[in-house]
C-alpha positions as CSV (number, residue, x, y, z in Angstrom):
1,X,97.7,31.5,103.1
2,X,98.5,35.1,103.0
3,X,102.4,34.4,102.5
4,X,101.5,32.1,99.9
5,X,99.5,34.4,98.0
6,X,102.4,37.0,98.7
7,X,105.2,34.6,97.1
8,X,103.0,33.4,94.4
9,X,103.0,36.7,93.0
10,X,106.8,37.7,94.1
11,X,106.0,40.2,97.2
12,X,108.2,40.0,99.9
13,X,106.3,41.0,103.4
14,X,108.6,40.8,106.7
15,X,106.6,39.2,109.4
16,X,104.7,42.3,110.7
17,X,104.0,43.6,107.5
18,X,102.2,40.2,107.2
19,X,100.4,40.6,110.1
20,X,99.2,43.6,109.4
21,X,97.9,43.0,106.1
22,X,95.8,40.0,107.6
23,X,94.7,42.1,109.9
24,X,93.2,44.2,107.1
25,X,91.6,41.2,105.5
26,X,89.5,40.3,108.8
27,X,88.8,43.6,108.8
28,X,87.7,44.8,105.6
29,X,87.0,41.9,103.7
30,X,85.5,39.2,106.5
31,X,84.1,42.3,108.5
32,X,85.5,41.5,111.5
33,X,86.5,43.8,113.6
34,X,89.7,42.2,115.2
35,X,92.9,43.1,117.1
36,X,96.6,42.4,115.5
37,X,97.1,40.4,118.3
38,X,95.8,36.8,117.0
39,X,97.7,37.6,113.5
40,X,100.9,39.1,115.3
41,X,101.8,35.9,117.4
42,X,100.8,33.7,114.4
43,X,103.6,35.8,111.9
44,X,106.4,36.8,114.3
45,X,105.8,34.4,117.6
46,X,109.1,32.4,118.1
47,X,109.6,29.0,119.6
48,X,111.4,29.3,123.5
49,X,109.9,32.5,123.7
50,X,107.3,35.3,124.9
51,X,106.0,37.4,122.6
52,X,105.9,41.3,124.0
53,X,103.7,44.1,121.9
54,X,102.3,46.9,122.0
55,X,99.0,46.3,120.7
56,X,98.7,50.4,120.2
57,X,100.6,51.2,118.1
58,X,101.6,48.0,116.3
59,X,105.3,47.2,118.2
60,X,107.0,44.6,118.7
61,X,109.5,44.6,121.7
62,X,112.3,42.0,122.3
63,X,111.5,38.6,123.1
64,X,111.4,37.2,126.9
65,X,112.9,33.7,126.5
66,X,110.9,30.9,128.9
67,X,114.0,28.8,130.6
68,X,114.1,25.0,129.4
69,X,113.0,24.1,133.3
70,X,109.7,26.2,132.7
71,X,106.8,24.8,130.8
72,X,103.6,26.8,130.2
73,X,99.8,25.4,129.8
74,X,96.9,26.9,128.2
75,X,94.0,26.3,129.9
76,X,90.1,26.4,128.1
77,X,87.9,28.3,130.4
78,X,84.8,27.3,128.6
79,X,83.6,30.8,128.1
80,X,83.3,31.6,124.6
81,X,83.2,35.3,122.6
82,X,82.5,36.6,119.4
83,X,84.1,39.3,117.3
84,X,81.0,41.4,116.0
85,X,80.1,41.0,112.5
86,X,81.7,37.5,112.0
């Protein structure tokens, strides 16, 4: 939605940049007090890869590519959190 908004009115915003500003929005405008994490994989994660950052500052480091033999699960542990003031 954010990019949207952002070419709707002719902004151009590289990936972080768009991550960041959502970042802002949960933050000041939701009032949630949330990491960049969530908002960095969604803007700059790639496909065949691992995402590296340092969430402290806000850095992105190069890519780890996951071999074509490898396959990665996500598993739900059930336990459930919530970001204060959501």
């Amino acid at each position: 939605a954010m990019s949207a908004l952002a070419a709707a009115h002719g902004v151009a915003l590289d990936r972080k940049e768009l991550a960041v500003l959502c970042q802002k929005v949960e933050n000041l405008v939701v009032g949630a007090p949330c990491g960049l994490m969530d908002q960095m994989a969604s803007a700059c994660g790639r496909d065949g890869e691992l995402m590296r950052m340092l969430c402290q500052p806000d850095v992105l480091l190069e890519g780890a590519p996951v071999p074509p033999h490898v396959a990665l699960w996500g598993i739900d542990s059930g336990i459930r959190h919530s970001v204060g003031g959501s």
